[in-house]
Structure formats: structure tokens, C-alpha cells
N, C-alpha and C positions, 0 to 999 in steps of 0.2 A: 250662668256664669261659671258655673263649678265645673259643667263640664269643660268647659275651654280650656280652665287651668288642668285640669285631668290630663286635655290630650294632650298639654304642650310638658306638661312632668310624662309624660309617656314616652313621646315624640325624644324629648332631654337624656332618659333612660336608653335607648334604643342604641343611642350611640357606645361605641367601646372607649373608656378610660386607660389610660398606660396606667393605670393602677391595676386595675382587672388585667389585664392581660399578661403585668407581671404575678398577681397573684396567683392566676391560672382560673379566677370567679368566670371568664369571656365563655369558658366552656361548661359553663355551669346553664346558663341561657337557654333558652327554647330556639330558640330562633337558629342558634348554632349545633343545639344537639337535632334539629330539624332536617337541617342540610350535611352532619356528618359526614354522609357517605357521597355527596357531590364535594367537598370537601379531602374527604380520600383521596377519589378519583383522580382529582387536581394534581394530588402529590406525588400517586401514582404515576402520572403522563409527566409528570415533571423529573423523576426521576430516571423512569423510560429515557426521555430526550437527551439526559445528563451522560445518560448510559450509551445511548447511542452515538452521539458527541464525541465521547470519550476513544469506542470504538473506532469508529472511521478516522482518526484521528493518528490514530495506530496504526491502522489498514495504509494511510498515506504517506507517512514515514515509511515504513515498510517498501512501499512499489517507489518514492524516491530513491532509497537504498538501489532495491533491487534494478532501477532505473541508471545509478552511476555506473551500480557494478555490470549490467551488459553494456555500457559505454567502454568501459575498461576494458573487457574482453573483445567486443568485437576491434578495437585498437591491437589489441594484442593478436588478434586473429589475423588481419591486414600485413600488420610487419614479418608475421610469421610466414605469409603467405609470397608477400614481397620478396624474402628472404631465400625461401624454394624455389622461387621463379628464378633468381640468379642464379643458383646455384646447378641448375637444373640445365645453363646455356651449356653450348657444346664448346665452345673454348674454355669456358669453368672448368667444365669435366675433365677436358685436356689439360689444362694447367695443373688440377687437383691429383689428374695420373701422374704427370711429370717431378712435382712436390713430391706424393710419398713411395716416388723411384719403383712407381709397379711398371713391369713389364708389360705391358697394353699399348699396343700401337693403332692407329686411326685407317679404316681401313679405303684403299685408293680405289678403290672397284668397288662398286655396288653391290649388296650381296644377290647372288641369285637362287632363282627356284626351283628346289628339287621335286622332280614326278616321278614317281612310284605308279606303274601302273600295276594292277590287281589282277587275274587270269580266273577265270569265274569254271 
């Protein structure tokens, strides 16, 4: 009979109290200086993931940013582009001569092609 109550005061002991665990007795134990370094480990890899987390987290803010701002630009590329194309028409260019009073007249003949020949 003694030993039954042995294993069950054992068994009783075995478990961690919020008393030990704020007195910091929990790591006084075998049991727990046994597994320390799986223990680490743990906290290690959990920090790791915190950390990682933390990063990509960063990285994805970042390529949303970078994400508006080629939105904005290629907008602003479009209209820029839009913009040159009218301007670029041949009655633009004739109105724009006419505006700022250059002498530049539209020519009524096609221009043609001069040949140089070479005597070897």
C-alpha cells in the first residue's frame, strides 16, 4: 500500500503549480532541466517565425506601394503619350505655325529626290 501512495504523491508532484512557475522553483526540476535544450529550440523557431512574420510583412507593404506607384505612372505615361499623339497631327502643327506667326508654309508639291551621281 505505500507504494501506491508514493506513486500517486509522485504522479501529484509532477505537475507544475502557478506558485512554482511564478517563483521560477518549475525550472529548478529534472524533468525540465532534462529537456532545456528542446525547450530552446522551441523558442528559438518561434522567434525565427516572429521574425519572419514580421519581415514579409514589410516586403508586402513595400510591393503594395511600389504596386500604386507603377499604377500612377504608367497613367501618367498614357496621357503623356495621348498628348504627343495630338500634337504630333499635321493640322496641330499647322495651327501651332499659324499661333506663333512663324513663317513656315505647308508644302503643295511633294518633295522630291535628289541623285548625285559619283564618276569612279
Amino acid at each position: 500500500m505505500t507504494t501506491k501512495k508514493g506513486n500517486i504523491n509522485k504522479e501529484v508532484n509532477d505537475s507544475f503549480s502557478f506558485r512554482e512557475i511564478i517563483n521560477g522553483d518549475i525550472f529548478a526540476r529534472r524533468q525540465i532541466m532534462k529537456n532545456i535544450w528542446y525547450i530552446l529550440f522551441v523558442v528559438f523557431l518561434t522567434v525565427v517565425y516572429i521574425y519572419n512574420k514580421y519581415k514579409t510583412e514589410n516586403i508586402l507593404i513595400e510591393i503594395i506601394k511600389t504596386q500604386s506607384e507603377v499604377k500612377e505612372l504608367r497613367a501618367y505615361s498614357v496621357s503623356n503619350a495621348n498628348e504627343l499623339m495630338s500634337l504630333s497631327k499635321e493640322s496641330e502643327v499647322v495651327r501651332l505655325v499659324e499661333e506663333n506667326g512663324l513663317k513656315i508654309k505647308e508644302l503643295k508639291l511633294p518633295p522630291e529626290k535628289i541623285v548625285v551621281k559619283v564618276e569612279n
